[in-house]
N, C-alpha and C positions, 0 to 999 in steps of 0.2 A: 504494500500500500504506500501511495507516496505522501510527501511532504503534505502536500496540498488538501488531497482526502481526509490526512487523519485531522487536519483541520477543522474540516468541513466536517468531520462527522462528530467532533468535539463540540463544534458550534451547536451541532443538533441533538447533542445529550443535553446542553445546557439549554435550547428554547425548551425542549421537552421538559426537562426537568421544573423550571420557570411555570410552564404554562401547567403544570399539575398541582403545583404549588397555590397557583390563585386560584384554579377550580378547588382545591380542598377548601382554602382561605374562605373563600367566598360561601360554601357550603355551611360555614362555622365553623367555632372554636371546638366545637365538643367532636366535631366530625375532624379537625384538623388535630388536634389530641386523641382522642377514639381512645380514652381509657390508658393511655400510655403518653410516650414520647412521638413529636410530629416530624416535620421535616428539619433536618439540623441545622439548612442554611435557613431555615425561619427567624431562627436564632441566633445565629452564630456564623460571622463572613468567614468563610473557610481561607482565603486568600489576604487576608486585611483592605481589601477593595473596593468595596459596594456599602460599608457603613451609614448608617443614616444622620449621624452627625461625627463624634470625637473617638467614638469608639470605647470598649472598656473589656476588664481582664477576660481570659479566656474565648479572644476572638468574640464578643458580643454588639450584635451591631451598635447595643446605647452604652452610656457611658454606666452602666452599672445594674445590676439583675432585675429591678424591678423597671427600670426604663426601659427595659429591652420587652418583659411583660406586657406593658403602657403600648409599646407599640403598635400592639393588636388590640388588646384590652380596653383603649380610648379611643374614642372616636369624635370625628370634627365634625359639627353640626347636625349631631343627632336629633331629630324633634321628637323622641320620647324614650321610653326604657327600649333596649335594643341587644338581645338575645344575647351575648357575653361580654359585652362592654360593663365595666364594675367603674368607671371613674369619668366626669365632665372636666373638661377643659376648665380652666381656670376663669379664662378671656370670657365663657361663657355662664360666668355667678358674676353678673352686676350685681349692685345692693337690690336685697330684697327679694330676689330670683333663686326659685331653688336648683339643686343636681337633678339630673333627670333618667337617672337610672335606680330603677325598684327590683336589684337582685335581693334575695333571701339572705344575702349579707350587706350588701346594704354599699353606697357610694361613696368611694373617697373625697369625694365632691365635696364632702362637709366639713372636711378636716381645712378646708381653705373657707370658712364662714367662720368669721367670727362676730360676737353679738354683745350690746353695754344695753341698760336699763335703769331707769332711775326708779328707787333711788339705790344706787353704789352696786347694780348686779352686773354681773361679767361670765361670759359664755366663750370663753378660747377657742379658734377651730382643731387646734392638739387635742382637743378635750373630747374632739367627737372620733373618737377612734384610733383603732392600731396605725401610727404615724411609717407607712413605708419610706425609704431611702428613695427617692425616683427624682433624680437631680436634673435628667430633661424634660420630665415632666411637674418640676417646682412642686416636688414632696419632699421634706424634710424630716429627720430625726427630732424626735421628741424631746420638746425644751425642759420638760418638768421630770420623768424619771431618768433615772442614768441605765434601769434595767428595767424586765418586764415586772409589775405589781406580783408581789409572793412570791417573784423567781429572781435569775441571774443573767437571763438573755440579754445581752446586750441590744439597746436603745438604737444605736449608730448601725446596727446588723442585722434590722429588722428590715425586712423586706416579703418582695410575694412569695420566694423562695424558702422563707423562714418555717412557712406553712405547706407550700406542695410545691412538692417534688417535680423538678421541670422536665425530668425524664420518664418521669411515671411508673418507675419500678412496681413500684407496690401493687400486688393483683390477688384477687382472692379466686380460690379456685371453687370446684363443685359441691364441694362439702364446709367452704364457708371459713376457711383458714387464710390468711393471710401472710405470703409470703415475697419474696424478692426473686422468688426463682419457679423451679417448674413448668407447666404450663406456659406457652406465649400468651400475652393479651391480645385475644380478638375482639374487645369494644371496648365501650362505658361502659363502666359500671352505675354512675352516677344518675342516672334518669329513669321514669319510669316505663319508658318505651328500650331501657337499655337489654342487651342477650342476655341470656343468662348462662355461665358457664357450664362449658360440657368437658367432655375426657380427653378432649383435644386441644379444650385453650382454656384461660383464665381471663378475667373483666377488671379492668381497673377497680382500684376502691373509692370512695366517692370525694371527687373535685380534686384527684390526682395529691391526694394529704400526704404526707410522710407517715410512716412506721416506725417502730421498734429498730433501733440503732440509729437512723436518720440524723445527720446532720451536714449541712451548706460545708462546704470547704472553703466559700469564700469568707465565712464570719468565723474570727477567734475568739476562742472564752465560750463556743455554745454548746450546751452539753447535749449528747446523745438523747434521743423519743427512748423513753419508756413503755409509749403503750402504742397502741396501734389506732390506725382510723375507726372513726364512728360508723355502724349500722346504718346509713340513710338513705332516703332517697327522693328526688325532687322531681316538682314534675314535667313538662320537656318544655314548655313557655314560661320558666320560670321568672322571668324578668319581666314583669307587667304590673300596670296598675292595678290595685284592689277595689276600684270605685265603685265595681258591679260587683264584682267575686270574690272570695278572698286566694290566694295562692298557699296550699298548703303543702308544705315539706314535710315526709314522714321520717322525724326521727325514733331512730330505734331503739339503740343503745350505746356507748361509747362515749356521746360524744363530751362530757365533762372531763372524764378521763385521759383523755387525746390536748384539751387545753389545759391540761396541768402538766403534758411535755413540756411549758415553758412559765405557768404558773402555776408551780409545782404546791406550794404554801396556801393558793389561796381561798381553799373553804375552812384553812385555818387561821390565818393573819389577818382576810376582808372578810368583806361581806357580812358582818356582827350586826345581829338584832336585839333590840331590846324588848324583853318582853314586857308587854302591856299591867302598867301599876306594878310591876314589882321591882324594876329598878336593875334586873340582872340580864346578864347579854350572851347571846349563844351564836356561832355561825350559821349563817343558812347552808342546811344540806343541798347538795347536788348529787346527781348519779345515782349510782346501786345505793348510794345511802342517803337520796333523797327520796326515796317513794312517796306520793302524795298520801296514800295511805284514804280510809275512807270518808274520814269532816273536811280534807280537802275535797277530795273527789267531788262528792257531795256538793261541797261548795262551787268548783269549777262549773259543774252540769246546771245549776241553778240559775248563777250569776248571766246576766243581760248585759246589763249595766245600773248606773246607779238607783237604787231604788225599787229594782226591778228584777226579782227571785225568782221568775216563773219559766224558765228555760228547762230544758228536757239534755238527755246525755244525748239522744237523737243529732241535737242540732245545734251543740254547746262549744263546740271547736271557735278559737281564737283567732288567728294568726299574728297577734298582737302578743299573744303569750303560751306560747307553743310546748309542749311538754315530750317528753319521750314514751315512746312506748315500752320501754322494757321490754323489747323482742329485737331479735338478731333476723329474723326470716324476712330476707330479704324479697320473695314473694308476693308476703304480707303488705310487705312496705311496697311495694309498688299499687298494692290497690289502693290504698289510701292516701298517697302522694296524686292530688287530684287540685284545679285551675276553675270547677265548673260549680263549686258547691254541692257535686253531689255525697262529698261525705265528708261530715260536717261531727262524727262521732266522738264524745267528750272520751275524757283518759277513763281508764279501766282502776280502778282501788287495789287493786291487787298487783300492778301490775309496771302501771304509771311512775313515772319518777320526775325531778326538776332537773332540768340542764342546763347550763349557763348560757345557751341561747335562747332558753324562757324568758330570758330579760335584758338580752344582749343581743345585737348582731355581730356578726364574726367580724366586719369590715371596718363600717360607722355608720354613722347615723345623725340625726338631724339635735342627737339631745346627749348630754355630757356623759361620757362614761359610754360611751354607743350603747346606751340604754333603746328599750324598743318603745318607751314614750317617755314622757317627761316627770322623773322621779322629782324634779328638786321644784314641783310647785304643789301647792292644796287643790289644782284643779285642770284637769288637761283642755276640759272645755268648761266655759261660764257665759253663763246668757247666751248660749245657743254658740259662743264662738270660739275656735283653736286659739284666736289671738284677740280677744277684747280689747279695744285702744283705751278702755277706760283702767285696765287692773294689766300693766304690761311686764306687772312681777308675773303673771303666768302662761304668757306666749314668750318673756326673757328676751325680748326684741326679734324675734322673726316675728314675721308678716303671715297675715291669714294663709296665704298659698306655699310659702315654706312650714310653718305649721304642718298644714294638710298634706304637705309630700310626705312629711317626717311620719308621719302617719299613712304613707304609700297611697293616699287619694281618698282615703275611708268617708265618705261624707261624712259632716260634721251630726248628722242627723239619727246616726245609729248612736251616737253616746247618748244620754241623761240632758239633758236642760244647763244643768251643773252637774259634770263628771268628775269622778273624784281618781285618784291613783287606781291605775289596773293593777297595783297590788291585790288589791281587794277583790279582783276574780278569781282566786284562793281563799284569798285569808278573810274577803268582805267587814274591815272592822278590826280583826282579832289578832291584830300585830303590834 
């Protein structure tokens, strides 16, 4: 073959390889991940020559792991929530304007909002969420801890990496184990339309998370996963407004346990409640050792909202305050990983447990602490409104429609008159 051919046929490995590239791209993230690792030069300039801007270690087209994430993961001019974008442009939060993406973890978008109120209230955008490193995308390391709350993770080393695995080792095979080997990955595992593993292949675990040994090689000081990925499963539109429906993710099991790989201390250090008249403090359980147990139960299936006890287990599901199943069957969990309301079934007393994304999202969120509403006021809504311009200690300076996003579109109309803390669709009162 001469000079010239092998040229020409180089040329045509590379348009082919290119043009498969943006048909996966364009199909999506989960299709271009499929449960695993996607194409390498997605990520990474094999040559040091096609970078998208300065470049960063390990051949990455950005200058550092979660910019290079950013590069697919944001998107320019999106006009609403948009199937795996987690983050909005910066140029696009003027004041007043909320993120526009409603993943089940919630939009980095928030973490660049910050918010004052009079009198003397202050709302940090640090404060709304896990602070990624993404330096072409103007995210920043977290000004106020040096490490993660309850743990050692390094602040400066936090990134989307911190959490899943960019090669997606992790796959669980047909009997429900979780390994690094075995089996190839033939999908997601993460959706409800995802295969389900056979004798021939394994399924990613869900949203590509680390396991057991796991850790970045590009952050020092971070210590090895202890436990492995949560039981979940989401359902395949999961980045949508809730104005009509609500979006429920069926969590299963794990997943407390998998956030204490990096906040190892914190159902012992945080999270302290006081109990009601007596003066003394205990942490709130999570996981295998939070099960709601049955006067929760009870309570959740009841609770509406304020005022309002007449709810059934039927039709008592939140998505405001999400609970685990205590079940591993993945099966399970994909019939009630559902977008349409049609199952709307409160937790089981026996069964049920709290997870720290009962009251957390994993990303951020529109309220301090990436709380899933607004802990730090007496009232989420008052006189019918997210953000009352007369009492602005309880919208904390967003605006009626940043409000309502942080609350993923919920009409104001499903809460109470005056709604008091979603605490209380547990505890109603008794905390």
């Amino acid at each position: 073959m001469g000079v010239d051919e092998v040229k020409q046929l180089t040329l045509l490995k590379s348009v082919l390889l290119t043009t498969a590239l943006v048909l996966v791209m364009a199909g999506g993230s989960s299709a271009f991940h499929d449960g695993g690792a996607g194409s390498c030069i997605a990520c990474h300039s094999l040559h040091g020559t096609d970078i998208a801007s300065t470049g960063g270690p390990s051949l990455l087209r950005e200058q550092d792991t979660s910019s290079s994430c950013l590069y697919c993961h944001q998107g320019t001019g999106d006009s609403g929530p948009t199937s795996y974008h987690v983050s909005t442009p910066v140029n696009e939060l003027p004041l007043g304007v909320p993120p526009k993406q409603l993943t089940p973890g919630g939009d980095f978008g928030w973490l660049k909002k910050s918010y004052t109120w009079s009198p003397g209230g202050e709302s940090r955008g640090e404060q709304h969420g896990h602070n990624i490193v993404a330096a072409d995308f103007l995210y920043s390391a977290d000004g106020i801890h040096a490490a993660a709350p309850g743990g050692s993770y390094p602040a400066d080393g936090l990134s989307c990496i911190s959490c899943h695995d960019p090669h997606g080792r992790y796959r669980r095979d047909i009997g429900g184990s979780i390994s690094t080997s075995v089996n190839p990955i033939v999908g997601s595992g993460s959706l409800a339309s995802s295969p389900d593993p056979g004798g021939i292949g394994s399924v990613g675990v869900n949203s590509l998370l680390g396991g057991k040994g796991y850790q970045p090689k590009s952050v020092s000081g971070a210590v090895p996963f202890v436990n492995d990925p949560p039981a979940a499963v989401a359902p395949d539109d999961y980045n949508r407004s809730e104005a009509t429906t609500q979006t429920r993710v069926a969590y299963g099991a794990g997943m407390s346990e998998w956030c204490m790989n990096c906040h190892s201390d914190y159902s012992v250090t945080m999270h302290t409640v006081v109990a009601s008249g007596s003066g003394t403090s205990a942490a709130h359980p999570v996981g295998a050792s939070g099960l709601l147990g049955t006067a929760i139960a009870d309570t959740y299936n009841a609770y509406v909202k304020s005022g309002d006890l007449t709810g059934l287990s039927s039709a008592s599901y939140l998505s405001l305050v999400p609970f685990e199943e205590g079940i591993t069957v993945i099966t399970t969990l994909k019939g009630r990983a559902r977008s349409d309301d049609s199952v709307l079934s409160g937790p089981d007393a026996t069964t049920a447990q709290v997870t720290c994304l009962t009251c957390h999202r994993a990303h951020a969120s529109g309220w301090d602490s990436a709380t899933r509403w607004n802990t730090k006021s007496n009232f989420i809504v008052y006189g019918g409104y997210y953000a009352p311009a007369a009492n602005p200690e309880y919208a904390q300076g967003r605006t009626e429609a940043e409000a309502a996003r942080a609350y993923y579109d919920r009409p104001v109309s499903m809460f109470a008159l005056n709604q008091d803390s979603l605490c209380n669709k547990c505890h109603n009162g008794n905390y």
